[in-house]
C-alpha positions, -999 to +999 in steps of 0.1 A: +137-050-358+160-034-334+186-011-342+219-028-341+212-058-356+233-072-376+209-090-404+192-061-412+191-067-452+180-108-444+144-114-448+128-124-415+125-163-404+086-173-411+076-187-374+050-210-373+030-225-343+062-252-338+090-227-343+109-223-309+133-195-302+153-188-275+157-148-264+189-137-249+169-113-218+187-080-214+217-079-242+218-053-264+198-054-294+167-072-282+135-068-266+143-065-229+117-082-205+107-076-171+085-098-145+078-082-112+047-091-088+026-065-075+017-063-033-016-059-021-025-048+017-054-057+034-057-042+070-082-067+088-106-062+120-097-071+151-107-107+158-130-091+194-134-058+202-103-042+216-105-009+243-076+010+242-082+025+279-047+021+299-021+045+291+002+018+280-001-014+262-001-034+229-019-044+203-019-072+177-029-056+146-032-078+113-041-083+075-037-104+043-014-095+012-011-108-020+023-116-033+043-104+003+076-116+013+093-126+047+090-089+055+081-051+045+090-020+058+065+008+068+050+034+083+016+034+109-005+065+117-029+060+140-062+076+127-085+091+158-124+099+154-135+113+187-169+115+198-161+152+201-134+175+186-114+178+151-106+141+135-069+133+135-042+117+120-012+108+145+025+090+131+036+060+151+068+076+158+087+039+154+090+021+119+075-005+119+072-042+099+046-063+077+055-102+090+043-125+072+038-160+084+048-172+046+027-186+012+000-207+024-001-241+005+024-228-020+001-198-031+012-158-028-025-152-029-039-135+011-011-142+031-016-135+065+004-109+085+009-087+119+023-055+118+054-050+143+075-026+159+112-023+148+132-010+177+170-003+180+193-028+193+200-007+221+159-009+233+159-045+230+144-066+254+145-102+264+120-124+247+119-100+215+122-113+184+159-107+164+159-107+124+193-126+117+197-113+079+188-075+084+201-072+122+166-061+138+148-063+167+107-069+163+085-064+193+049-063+197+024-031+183+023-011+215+010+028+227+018+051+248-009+075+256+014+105+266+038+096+236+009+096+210-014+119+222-041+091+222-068+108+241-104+108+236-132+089+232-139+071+200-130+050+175-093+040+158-083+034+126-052+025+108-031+033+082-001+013+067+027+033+041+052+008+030+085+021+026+089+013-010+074+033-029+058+005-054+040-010-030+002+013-027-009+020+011-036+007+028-062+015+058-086+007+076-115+035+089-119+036+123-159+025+123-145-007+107-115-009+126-131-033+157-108-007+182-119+018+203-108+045+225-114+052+261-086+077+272-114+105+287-097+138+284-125+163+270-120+201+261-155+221+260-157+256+250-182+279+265-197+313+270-178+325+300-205+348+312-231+322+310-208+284+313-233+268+284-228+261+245-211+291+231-227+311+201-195+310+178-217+338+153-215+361+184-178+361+195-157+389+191-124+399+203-129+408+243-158+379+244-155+358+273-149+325+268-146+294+290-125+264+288-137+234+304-114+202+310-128+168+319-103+144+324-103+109+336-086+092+368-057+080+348-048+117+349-054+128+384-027+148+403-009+155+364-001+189+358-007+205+325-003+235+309-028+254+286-016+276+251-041+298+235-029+318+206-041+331+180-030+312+144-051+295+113-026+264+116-017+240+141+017+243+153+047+227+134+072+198+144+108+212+148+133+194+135+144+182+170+110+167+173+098+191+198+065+214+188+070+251+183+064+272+208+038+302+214+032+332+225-003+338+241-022+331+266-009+299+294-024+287+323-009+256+344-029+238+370-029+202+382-055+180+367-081+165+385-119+156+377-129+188+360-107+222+358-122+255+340-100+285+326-121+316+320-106+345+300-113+372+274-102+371+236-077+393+224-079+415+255-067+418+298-030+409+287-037+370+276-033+371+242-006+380+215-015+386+179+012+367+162+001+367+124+001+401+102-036+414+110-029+444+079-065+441+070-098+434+081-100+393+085-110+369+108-087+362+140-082+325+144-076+310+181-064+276+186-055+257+220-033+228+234-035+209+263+003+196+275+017+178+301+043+193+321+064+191+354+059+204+385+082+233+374+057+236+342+082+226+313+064+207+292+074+168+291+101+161+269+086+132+242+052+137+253+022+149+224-006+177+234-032+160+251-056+177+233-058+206+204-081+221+183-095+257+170-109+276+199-127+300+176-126+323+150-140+363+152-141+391+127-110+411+138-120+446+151-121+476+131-121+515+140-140+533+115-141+570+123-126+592+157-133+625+163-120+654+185-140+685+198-122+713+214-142+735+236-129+765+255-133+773+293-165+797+295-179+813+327-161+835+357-128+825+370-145+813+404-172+789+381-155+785+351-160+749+332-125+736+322-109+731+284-124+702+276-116+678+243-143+653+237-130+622+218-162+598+197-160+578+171-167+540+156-157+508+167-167+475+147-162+438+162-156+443+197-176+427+226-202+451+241-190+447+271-152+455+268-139+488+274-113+510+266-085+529+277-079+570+263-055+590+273-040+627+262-008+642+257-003+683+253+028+692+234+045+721+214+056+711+176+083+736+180+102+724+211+092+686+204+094+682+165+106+646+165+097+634+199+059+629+208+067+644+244+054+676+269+025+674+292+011+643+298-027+647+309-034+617+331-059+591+314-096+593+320-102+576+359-132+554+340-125+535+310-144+547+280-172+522+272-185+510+238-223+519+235-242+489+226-279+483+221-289+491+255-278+526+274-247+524+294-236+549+318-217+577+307-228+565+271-252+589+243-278+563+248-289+577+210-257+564+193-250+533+174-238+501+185-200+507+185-202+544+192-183+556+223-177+591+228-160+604+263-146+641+273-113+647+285-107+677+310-078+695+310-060+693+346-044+727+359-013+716+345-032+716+308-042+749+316-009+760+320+006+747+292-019+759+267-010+796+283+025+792+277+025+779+242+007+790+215+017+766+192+001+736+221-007+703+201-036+678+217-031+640+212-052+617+220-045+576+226-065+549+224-059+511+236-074+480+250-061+475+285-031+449+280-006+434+302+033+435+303+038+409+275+007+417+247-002+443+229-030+467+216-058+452+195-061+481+175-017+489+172-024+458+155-040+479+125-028+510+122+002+526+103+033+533+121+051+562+122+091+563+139+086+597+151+059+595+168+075+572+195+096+585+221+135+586+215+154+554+223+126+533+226+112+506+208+067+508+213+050+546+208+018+555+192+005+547+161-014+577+138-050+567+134-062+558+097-099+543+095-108+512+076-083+482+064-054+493+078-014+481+081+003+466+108+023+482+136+050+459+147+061+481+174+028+503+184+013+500+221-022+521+209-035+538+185-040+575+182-047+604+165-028+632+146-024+667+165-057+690+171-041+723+162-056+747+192-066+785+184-091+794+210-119+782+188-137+746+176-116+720+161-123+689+146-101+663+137-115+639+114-096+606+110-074+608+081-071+577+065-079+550+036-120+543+047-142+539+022-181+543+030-203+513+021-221+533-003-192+534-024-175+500-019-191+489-049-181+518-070-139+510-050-144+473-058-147+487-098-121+510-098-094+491-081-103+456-101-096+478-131-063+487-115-052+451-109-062+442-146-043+472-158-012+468-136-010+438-113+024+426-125+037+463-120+051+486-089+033+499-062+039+533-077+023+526-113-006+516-091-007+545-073+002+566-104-032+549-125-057+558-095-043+592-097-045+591-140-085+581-132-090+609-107-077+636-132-101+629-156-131+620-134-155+656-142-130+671-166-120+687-202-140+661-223-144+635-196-170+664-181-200+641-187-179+612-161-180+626-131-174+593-109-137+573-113-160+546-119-179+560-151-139+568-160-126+531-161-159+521-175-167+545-205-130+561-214-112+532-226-094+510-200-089+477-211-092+458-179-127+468-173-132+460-214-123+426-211-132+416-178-151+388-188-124+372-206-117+339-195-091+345-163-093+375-161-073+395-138-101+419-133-121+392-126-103+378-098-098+413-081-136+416-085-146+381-073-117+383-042-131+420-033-173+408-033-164+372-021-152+366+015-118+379+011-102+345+027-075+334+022-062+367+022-046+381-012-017+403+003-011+415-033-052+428-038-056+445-001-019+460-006-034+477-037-065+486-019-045+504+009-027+520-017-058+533-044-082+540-014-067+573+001-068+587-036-100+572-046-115+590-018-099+624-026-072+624-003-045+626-024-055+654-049-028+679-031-001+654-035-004+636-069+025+618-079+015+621-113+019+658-113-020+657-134-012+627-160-043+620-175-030+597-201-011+565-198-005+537-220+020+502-219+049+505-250+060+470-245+028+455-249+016+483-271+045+472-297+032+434-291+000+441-306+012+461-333+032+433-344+004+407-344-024+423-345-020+456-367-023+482-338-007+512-341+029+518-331+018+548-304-016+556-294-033+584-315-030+605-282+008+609-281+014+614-318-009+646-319+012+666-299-020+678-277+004+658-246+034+659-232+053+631-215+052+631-176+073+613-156+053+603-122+069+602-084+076+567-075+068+550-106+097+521-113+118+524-143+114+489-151+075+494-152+059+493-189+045+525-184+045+560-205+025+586-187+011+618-206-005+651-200-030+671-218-008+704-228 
């Protein structure tokens, strides 16, 4: 009985098979009731074959429904399955309306309708239908090719979204569809050295790559315009309705049978990295085919032609550089000059691209903030990357990726090394680029403001080997100064690389790291890899020499549980051995951070100040309280350690650092 009634305390009416009872629906009190019909969709083939092959036109495009009124409200997306290319899924653009032609023979069951367009008073024309009760103008399903983007060859399908919400969607595929496209407009990729199917496993940035475009007659005398940049996603819709705009690589040309574009990825000044390249990931490149005018804006209303991914390379990665300072020898009249001989490493580029080097002399003391002095013009040949074949100028005996080259110093050099003692040598290295692109590499590397010269906003970047961060401003990469005192000098690279025989022994260590302190601040992870170093080999860790022995056999309870179910350790480990896409900014932040001081790097500058204790007091008091552990670890009650507050290390951070006394 419902509450609110007021014979609660009167025994209920028996009701038998002849008892009839009349229910007030809705009031207050009583079992409400509701009736409502449910519409079904049914998108139907098209009575013959239809060829969508004009650029305009329309299209009668029906179906059946269960229980539909005079009229529903929806949405169409056109669904496009080339013979070649990415599927795709294209909106209408204009609302448009189920009609039905009303119950047949008083039933609700497969009524018949045509979906319509609703247009604006405004774009009505003679002969179109007008809706007296909702004030709306029907016209016939039609396209528009450059509206749409409806090129290809293929098959259509369909796609109905009624506007209310209770009614489901419906489609039809396009194999089942009965309507086909003919709208030729092709896009083929190919080797550009070679104009035949291109090896996608072999591309790398400075490949050459062709782009073909086949279009039909309907499109002769058009001009278009082609964008190549380099992006995972397709471009967005702005809120205007217009696409977002790029910056890459554009050509514009006037379309006739067959056009092709021929360029290089990533390098000669046609490309633009636009997306944070901080570590070593694939480089996406996508394209799009537009109309335009003959003063190549594109045309206002008007959908890419075509669009797709272009391809996807490994994005390149300098691994080692080198410098070797030798001194003049001989007699003044057959002397050989100063000569510095930069080599070193570079992964993922084409074979065939080369680079550009150049060096700068300079004193620290006059020039401490400024990289400024003599400028020693770049090398007349590019330095070339030493492939599996010998190239000229190239140690034929090196690896694939080696380059090494010499750099003479000019009179002027000579000179300036006389006059200061304290000369520096810098060396810079760059792709070639154009006015609008920049360096491959000042993509990766760490920038520093002093290094660029005053007032401006592009210098050189300080070379650090292996996954590296972004340079927003940097034009090339380069190394640190080669300190010059009349004998051989070599400047390693200084940064985070880890060798492969040791990734494994990283991936350990910095999982443990994440499991230990993910949710903390760059400094407590920075302050843990130092806490593992200073016990790796020492006082009665002697017997774990390794940091990996350290986070597996002293006690840290990342690596202990790491098979827990979710795990953070886990999914540091599985991200760091898997294929590292999509990319974990949080994981390869850390690893940036824990590499420099995993591989010894850091032991002059720790942080720490030689903590080689640590434990978490919030969570230390947690599982005291539920689970009996004890209030402080045994380690800070004995008095053997004294507290330590480490560099960097956020307040807020649930860590207590400790030193052996």
């Amino acid at each position: 009985m419902a509450d609110g009634d007021e014979n609660q305390d009167q025994a209920p009416e028996e009701i038998s098979a002849k008892t009839a009872h009349t229910v007030p629906l809705g009031c207050t009190g009583v079992i409400r009731l509701r009736a409502a019909t449910r519409v079904r969709l049914k998108l139907e083939p098209t009575e013959n074959p239809f060829v969508i092959d004009k650029l305009t036109g329309d299209l009668t495009l029906k179906g059946t429904a269960d229980n539909l009124g005079r009229k529903l409200r929806a949405r169409l997306t056109w669904l496009v399955s080339p013979q070649r290319g990415e599927k795709r899924r294209i909106p209408h653009g204009t609302e448009v309306a189920l009609i039905s032609s009303g119950p047949a023979s008083g039933k609700l069951a497969h009524v018949p309708f045509e979906v319509r367009e609703i247009v604006p008073h405004k774009d009505a024309k003679p002969g179109e239908e007008t809706l007296d009760a909702d004030h709306e103008t029907l016209k016939a399903l039609s396209w528009d090719v450059l509206k749409l983007g409806l090129c290809g060859v293929g098959q259509v399908g369909f796609r109905i979204e009624p506007r209310d919400p209770a009614v489901p969607a419906c489609e039809i595929a396009p194999a089942d569809s009965g309507v086909s496209l003919n709208i030729p407009l092709d896009v083929y990729v190919l080797d550009g050295h070679t104009q035949v199917e291109l090896d996608a496993a072999a591309l790398r940035v400075g490949s050459s790559i062709s782009v073909r475009v086949v279009a039909g007659q309907m499109f002769k005398d058009r001009h278009v315009g082609l964008e190549l940049w380099e992006s995972e996603k397709p471009l967005a819709v702005l809120p205007d309705g217009t696409l977002e705009s790029v910056s890459g690589y554009t050509r514009h040309w006037q379309l006739g049978s067959e056009h092709v574009e021929t360029f290089r990825l990533g390098a000669e000044g046609q490309l633009w990295y636009s997306n944070d390249l901080s570590q070593n990931v694939g480089l996406s490149f996508r394209y799009r085919l537009r109309l335009t005018d003959d003063q190549k804006a594109p045309i206002k209303d008007a959908k890419p032609l075509a669009e797709g991914m272009l391809a996807t390379v490994p994005s390149p990665n300098l691994t080692t550089w080198t410098i070797a300072y030798q001194a003049p020898s001989g007699s003044a009249s057959g002397a050989t000059p100063t000569t510095f001989t930069v080599a070193g490493h570079i992964e993922n580029l084409a074979k065939d691209l080369d680079l550009h080097l150049e060096a700068t002399l300079f004193s620290l003391v006059e020039n401490q903030h400024a990289l400024s002095g003599k400028k020693i013009a770049a090398r007349s040949e590019p330095v070339a990357i030493h492939t599996a074949t010998e190239q000229s100028g190239v140690d034929s005996q090196g690896s694939p990726g080696d380059f090494s080259a010499p750099i003479h110093l000019n009179s002027e050099g000579e000179q300036f090394l006389v006059e200061h003692d304290d000369a520096q040598f810098f060396a810079v290295l760059s792709l070639p680029v154009g006015d609008a692109v920049r360096s491959v590499f000042a993509e990766k590397i760490a920038y520093e403001p002093n290094m660029k010269d005053d007032g401006k906003d592009t210098g050189f970047a300080p070379f650090e080997a292996g996954d590296l961060s972004v340079a927003p401003v940097a034009t090339g990469v380069c190394t640190n100064a080669a300190d010059l005192k009349g004998h051989e000098t070599i400047l390693e690279s200084s940064g985070a690389w880890v060798p492969e025989n040791r990734r494994e022994a990283f991936n350990v260590v910095l999982s443990t790291i994440y499991g230990e302190s993910g949710g903390q601040s760059e400094g407590a992870w920075r302050a843990i890899a130092h806490v593992i170093m200073n016990r790796a080999g020492k006082g009665s860790w002697a017997k774990y020499p390794n940091p990996e022995d350290i986070v597996m056999h002293t006690g840290f309870d990342a690596y202990s549980h790491r098979e827990r179910e979710h795990s953070l350790y886990s999914k540091a480990w599985s991200y760091l051995t898997g294929s590292r896409n999509p990319l974990n900014k949080k994981i390869e932040k850390m690893a940036a951070i824990v590499a420099p001081v995993f591989m010894g790097r850091e032991e002059t500058n720790d942080p720490t100040h030689g903590a080689n204790f640590y434990y978490s007091p919030k969570a230390q008091a947690q599982l005291h309280k539920t689970r009996g552990y004890k209030e402080v670890p045994d380690w800070v009650s004995s008095g053997r350690t004294e507290r330590i507050y480490p560099d960097g290390v956020d307040p807020k951070d649930d860590f207590a650092f400790y030193r052996s006394k």
